[in-house]
Backbone as CSV, one residue per row, in Angstrom:
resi,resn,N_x,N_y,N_z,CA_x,CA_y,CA_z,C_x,C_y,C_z
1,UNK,176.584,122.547,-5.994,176.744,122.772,-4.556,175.362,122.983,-3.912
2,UNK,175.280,122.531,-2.441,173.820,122.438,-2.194,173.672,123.714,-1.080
3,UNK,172.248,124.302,-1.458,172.268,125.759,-0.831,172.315,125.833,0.782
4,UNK,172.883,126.856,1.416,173.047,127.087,2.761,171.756,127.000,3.256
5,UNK,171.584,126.404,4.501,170.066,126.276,5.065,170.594,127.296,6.513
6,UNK,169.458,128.258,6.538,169.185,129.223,7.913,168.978,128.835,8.826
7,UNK,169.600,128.396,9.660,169.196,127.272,10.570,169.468,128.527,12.519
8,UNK,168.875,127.703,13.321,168.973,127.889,14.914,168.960,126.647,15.710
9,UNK,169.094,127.196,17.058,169.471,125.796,17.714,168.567,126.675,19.005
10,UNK,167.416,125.601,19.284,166.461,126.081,20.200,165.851,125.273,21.381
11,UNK,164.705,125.341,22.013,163.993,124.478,23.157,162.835,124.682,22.858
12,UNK,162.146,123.530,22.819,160.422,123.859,22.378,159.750,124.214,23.965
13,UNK,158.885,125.056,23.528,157.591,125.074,24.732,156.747,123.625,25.034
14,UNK,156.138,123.753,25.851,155.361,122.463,26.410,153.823,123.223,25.500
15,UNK,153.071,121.939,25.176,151.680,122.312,24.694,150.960,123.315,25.464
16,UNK,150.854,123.144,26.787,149.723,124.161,27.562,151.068,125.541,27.892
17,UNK,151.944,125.753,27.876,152.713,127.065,27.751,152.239,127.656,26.579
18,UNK,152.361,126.874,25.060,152.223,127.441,23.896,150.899,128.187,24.214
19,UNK,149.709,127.603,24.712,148.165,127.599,24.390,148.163,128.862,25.147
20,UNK,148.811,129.050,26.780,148.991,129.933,28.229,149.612,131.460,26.764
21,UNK,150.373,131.123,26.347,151.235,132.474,25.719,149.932,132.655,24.377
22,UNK,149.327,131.876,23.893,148.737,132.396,22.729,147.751,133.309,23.033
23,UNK,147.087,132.831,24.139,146.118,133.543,25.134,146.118,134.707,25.185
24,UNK,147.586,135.027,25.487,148.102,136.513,26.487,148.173,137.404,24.443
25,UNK,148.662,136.355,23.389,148.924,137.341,22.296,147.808,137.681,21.857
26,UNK,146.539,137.064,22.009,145.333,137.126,21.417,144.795,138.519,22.129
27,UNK,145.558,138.655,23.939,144.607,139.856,24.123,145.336,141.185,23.869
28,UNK,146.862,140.944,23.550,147.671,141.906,22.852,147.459,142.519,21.394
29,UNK,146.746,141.335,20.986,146.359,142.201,19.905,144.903,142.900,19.480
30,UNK,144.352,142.758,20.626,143.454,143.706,20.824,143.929,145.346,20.512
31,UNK,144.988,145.549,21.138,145.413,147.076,20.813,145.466,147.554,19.550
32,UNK,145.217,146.223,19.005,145.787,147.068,16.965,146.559,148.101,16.563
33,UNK,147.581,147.578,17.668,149.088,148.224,17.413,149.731,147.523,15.859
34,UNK,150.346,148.322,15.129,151.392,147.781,14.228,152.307,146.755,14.668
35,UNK,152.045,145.174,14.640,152.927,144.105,15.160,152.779,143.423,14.267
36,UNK,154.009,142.740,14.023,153.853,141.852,12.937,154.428,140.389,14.301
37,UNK,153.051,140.006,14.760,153.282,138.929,15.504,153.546,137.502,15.031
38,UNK,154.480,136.610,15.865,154.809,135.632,15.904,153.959,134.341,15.893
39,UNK,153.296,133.222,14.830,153.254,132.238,14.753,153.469,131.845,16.213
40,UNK,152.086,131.390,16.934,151.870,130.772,17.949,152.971,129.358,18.227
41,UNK,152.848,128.509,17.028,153.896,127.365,16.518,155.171,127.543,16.577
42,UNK,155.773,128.869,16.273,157.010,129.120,16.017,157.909,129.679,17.110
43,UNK,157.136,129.709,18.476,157.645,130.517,19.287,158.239,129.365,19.853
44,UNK,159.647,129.451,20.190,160.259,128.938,20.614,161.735,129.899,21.669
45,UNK,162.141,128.716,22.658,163.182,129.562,23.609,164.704,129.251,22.457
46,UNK,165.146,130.152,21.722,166.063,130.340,20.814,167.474,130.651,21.787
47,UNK,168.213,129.656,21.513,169.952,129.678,21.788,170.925,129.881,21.589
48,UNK,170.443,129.898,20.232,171.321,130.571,18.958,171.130,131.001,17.414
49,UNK,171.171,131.791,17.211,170.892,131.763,15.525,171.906,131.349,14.983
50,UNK,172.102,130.718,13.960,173.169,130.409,12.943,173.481,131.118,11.933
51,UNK,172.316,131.728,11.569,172.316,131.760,9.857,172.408,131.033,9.019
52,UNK,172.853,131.712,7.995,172.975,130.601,6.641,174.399,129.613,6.813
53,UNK,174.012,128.370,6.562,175.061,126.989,7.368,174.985,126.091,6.260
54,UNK,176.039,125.827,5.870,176.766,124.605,4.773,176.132,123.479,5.480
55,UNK,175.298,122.552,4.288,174.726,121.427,4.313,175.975,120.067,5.481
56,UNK,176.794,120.483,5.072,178.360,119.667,5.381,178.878,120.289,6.666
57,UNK,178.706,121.265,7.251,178.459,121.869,8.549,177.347,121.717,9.460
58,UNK,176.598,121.590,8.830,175.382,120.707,10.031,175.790,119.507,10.450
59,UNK,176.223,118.455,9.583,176.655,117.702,9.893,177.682,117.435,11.400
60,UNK,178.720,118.291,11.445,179.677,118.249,12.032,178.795,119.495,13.283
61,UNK,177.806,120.379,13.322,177.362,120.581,14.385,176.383,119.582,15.325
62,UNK,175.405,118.849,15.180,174.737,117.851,15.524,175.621,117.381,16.728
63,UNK,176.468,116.563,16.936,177.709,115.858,17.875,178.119,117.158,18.753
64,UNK,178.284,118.180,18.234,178.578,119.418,19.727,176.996,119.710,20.603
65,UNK,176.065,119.412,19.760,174.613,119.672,20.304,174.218,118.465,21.537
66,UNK,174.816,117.785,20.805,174.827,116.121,21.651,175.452,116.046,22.489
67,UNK,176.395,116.662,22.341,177.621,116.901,24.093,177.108,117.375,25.269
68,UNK,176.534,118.923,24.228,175.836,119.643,24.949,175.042,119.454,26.004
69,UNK,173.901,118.673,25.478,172.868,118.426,25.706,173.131,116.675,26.721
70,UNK,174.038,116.458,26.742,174.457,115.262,27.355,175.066,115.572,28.635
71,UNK,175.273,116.674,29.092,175.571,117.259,30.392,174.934,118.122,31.032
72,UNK,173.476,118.127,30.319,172.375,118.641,30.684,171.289,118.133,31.366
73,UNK,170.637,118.112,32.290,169.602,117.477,33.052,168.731,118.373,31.896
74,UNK,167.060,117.518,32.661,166.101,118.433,32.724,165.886,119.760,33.318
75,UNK,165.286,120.927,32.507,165.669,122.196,33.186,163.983,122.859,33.279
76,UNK,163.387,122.751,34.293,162.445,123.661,34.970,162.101,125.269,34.430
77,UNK,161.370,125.577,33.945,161.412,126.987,33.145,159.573,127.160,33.167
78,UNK,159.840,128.295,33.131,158.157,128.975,33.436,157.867,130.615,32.749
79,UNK,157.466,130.382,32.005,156.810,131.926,30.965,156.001,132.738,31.652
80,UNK,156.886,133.673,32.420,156.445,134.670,33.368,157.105,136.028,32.650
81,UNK,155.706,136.780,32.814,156.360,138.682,32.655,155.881,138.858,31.060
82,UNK,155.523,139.992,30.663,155.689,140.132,29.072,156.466,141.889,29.474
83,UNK,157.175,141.939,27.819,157.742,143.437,27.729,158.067,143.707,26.876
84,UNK,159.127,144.354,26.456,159.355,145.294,25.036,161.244,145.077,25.103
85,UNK,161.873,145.114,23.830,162.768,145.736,24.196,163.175,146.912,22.844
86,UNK,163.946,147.793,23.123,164.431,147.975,24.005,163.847,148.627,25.361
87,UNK,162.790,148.796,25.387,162.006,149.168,26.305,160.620,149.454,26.320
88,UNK,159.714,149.167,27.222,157.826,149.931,27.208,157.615,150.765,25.664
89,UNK,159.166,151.984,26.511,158.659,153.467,25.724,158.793,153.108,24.343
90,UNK,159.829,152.482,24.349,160.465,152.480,22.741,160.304,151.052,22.046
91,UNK,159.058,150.280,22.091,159.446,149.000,21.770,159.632,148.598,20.518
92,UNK,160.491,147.798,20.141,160.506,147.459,18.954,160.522,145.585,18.833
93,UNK,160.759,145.369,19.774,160.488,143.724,20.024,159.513,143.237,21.115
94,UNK,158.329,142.733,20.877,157.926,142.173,22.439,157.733,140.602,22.383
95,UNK,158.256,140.569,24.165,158.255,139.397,24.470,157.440,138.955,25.437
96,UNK,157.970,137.801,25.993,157.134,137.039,27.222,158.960,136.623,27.906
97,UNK,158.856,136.859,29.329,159.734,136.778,29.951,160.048,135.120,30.460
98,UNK,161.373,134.883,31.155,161.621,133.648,31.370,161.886,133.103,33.118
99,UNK,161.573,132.546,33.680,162.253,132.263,34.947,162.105,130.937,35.388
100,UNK,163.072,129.901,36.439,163.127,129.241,36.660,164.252,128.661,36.957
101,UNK,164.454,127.536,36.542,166.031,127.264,36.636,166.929,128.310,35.587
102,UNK,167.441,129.623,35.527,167.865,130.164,34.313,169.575,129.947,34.388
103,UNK,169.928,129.472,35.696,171.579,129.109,35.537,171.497,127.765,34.743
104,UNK,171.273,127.253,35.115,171.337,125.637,33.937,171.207,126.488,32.683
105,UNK,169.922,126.446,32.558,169.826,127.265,31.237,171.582,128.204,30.469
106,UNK,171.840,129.332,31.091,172.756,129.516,30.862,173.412,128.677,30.758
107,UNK,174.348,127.866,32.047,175.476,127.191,31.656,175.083,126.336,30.385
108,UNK,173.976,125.893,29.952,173.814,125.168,28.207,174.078,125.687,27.141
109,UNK,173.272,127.021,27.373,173.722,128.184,26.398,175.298,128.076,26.030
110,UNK,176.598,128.409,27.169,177.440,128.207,27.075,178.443,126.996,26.722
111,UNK,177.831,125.875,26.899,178.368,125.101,26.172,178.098,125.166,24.866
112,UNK,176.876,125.275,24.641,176.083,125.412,23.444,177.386,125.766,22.079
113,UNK,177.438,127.432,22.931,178.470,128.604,22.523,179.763,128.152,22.101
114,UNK,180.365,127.274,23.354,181.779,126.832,23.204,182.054,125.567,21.968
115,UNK,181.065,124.784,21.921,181.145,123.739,21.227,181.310,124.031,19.411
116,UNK,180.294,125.621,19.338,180.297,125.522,18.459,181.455,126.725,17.657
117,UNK,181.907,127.123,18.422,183.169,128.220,18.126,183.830,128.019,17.379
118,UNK,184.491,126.577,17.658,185.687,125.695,16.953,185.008,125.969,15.296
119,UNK,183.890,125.366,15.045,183.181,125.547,14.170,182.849,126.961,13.001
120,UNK,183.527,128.267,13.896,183.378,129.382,13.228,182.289,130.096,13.654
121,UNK,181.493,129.755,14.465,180.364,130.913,15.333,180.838,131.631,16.128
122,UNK,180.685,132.552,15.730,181.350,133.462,17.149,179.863,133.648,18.272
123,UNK,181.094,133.765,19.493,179.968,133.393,20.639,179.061,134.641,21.138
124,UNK,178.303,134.938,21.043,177.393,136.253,21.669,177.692,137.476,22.713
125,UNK,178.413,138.331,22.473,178.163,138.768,22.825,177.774,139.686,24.054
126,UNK,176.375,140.014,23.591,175.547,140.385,24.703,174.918,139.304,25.720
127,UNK,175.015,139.617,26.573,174.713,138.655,28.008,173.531,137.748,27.888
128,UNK,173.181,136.785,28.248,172.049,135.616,28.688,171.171,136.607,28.735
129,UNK,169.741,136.882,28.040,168.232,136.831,28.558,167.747,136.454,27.877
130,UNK,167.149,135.190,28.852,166.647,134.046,27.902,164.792,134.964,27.726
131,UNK,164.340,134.661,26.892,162.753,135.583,26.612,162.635,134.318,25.113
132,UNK,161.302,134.722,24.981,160.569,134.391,23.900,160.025,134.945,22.894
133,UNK,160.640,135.670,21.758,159.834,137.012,20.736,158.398,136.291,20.311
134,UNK,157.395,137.469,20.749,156.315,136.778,20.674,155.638,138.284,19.214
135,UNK,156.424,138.983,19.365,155.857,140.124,18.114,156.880,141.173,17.445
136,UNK,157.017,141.528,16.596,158.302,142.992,16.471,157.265,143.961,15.890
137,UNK,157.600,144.939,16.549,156.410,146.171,15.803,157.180,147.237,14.479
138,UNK,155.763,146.923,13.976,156.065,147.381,12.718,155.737,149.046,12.353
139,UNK,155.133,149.736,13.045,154.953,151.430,13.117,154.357,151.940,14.655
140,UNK,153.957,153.454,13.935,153.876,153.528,15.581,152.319,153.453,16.089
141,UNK,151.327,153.378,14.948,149.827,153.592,15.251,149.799,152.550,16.520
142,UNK,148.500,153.292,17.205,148.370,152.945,18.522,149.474,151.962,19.517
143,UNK,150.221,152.615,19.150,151.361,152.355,20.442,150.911,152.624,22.008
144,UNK,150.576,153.611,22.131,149.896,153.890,23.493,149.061,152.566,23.948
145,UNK,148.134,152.178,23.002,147.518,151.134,23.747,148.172,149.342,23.688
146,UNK,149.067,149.558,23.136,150.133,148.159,22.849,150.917,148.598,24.574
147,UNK,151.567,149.651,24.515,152.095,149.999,25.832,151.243,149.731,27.164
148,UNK,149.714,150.316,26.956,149.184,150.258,28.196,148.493,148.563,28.413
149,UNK,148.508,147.621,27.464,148.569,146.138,27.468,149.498,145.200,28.009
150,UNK,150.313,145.828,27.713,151.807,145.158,28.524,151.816,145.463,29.309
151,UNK,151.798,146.846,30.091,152.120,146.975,31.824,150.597,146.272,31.913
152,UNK,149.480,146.498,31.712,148.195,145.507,32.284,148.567,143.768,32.628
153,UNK,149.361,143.500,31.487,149.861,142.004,31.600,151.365,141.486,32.390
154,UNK,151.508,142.733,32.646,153.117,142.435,33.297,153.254,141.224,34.414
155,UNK,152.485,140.758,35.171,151.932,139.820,35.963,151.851,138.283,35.070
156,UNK,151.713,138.508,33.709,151.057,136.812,32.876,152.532,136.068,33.622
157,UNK,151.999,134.733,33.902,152.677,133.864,34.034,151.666,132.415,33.967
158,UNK,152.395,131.311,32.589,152.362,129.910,32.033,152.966,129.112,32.685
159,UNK,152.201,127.912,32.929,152.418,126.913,33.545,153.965,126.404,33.156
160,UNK,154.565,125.767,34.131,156.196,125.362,34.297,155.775,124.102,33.693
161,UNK,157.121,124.067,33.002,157.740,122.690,32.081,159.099,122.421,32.194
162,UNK,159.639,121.058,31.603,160.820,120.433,32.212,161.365,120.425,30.812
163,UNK,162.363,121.556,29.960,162.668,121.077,28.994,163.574,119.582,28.931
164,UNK,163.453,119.490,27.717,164.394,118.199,28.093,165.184,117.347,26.776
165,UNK,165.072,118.294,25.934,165.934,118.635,24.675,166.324,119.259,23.984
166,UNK,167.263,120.096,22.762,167.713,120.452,22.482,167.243,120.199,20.678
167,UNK,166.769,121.099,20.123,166.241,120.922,18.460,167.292,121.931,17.866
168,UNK,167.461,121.219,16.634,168.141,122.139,15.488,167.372,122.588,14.400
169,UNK,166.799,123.727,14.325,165.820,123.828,13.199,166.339,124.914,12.172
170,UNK,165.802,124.263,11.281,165.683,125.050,9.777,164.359,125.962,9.441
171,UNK,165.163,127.419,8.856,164.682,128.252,9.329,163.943,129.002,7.958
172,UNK,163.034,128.711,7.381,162.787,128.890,5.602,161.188,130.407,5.915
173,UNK,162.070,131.592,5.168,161.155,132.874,5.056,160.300,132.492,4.442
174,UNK,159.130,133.013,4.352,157.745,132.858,3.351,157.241,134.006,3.250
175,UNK,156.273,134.238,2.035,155.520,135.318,2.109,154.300,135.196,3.312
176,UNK,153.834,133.976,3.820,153.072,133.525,5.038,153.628,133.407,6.478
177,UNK,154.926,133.853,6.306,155.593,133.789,7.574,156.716,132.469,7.763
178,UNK,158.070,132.870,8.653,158.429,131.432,8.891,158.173,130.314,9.046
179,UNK,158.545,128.868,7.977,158.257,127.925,8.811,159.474,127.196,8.964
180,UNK,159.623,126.643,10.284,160.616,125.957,11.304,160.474,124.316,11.293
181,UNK,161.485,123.488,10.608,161.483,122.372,10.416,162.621,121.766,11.217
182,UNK,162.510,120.599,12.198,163.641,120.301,12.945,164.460,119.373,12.061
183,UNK,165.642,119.740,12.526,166.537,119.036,11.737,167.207,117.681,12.355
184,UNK,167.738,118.257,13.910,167.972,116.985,14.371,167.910,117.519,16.147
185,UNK,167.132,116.383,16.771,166.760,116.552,18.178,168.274,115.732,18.952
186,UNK,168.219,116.425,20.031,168.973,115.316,21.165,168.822,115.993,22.783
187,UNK,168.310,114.442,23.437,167.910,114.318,24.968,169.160,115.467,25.756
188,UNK,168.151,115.711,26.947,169.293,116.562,27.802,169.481,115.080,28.653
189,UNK,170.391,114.396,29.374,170.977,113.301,29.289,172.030,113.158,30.661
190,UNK,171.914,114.262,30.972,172.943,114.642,32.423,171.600,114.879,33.208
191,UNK,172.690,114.786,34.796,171.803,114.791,36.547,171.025,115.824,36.183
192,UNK,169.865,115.781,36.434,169.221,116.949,36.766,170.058,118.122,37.779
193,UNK,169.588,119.494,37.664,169.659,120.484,38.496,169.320,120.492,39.362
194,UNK,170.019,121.355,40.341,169.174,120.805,42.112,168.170,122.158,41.893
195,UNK,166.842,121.954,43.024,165.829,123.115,42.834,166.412,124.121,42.960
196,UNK,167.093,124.611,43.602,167.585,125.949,43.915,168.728,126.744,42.771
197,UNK,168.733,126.279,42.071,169.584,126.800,41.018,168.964,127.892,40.148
């Protein structure tokens, strides 16, 4: 039997977003806070995690991704804000915030969700915020100055991009950190969004 692959279903950044966010992590880690930060490469806008997924179940997800993504225009998105969650005080995740078209966004998410239910995913949950994990902290040494970096940067905002597909990637731990291999891409393929959405 062939082993379960860890897989997600995500949206890549545009080249000069990636370069705009590496920027902002390079001066975050100036604080030499305890972070065990995120692979510049690996940061991606994540839709879903899967987990561990039968070789023979990918299969049969691919075609709901394709639906998906086939009643999807291009969607307008811009890497504005960085923060913590669950919060400044208490962070244990930080990110880079999202804005732009974020209803499209959602309504994809939700198909995303619905398509793949049938399938045995149960659907999320906790509500839409779309963000980007750009670090998770790992103790508390100089927290104060990881904290006073983020409200300094609360303002970063990366140049806007038009996603405009939908990746399935495989998701393999290392002692060097994740690496993220796509498994199978498909076009967003529907009207675009009107600006105001």
């Amino acid at each position: 039997m062939e082993p379960s692959i860890r897989s997600f279903i995500a949206i890549d950044l545009s080249v000069s977003a990636r370069r705009q966010i590496e920027a902002l992590v390079q001066e975050l880690r100036k604080s030499e806070a305890q972070v065990g930060w995120v692979k510049v490469a690996g940061i991606h806008l994540t839709l879903k995690f899967l987990g561990n997924v039968a070789p023979e179940l990918i299969e049969r997800i691919k075609p709901e991704l394709a639906q998906a993504a086939g009643q999807t225009g291009p969607i307008r998105i811009e890497p504005a804000g960085c923060g913590a969650f669950p919060g400044i005080k208490s962070p244990r995740v930080i990110w880079v915030g999202l804005r732009g078209q974020i209803g499209p966004l959602a309504d994809l998410t939700r198909r995303v969700e619905e398509g793949l239910e049938p399938l045995g995913f149960k659907p999320e949950e906790r509500s839409f915020k779309p963000h980007l994990t750009v670090g998770r902290v790992k103790g508390r040494t100089r927290l104060a100055a990881l904290q006073e970096m983020l409200l300094a940067h609360a303002g970063f905002t990366a140049e806007p991009f038009d996603a405009a597909e939908i990746v399935l990637y495989k998701s393999e731990l290392r002692p060097d950190g994740a690496r993220y291999t796509p498994l199978f891409k498909t076009p967003f393929s529907g009207n675009p969004a009107t600006a105001d959405e």
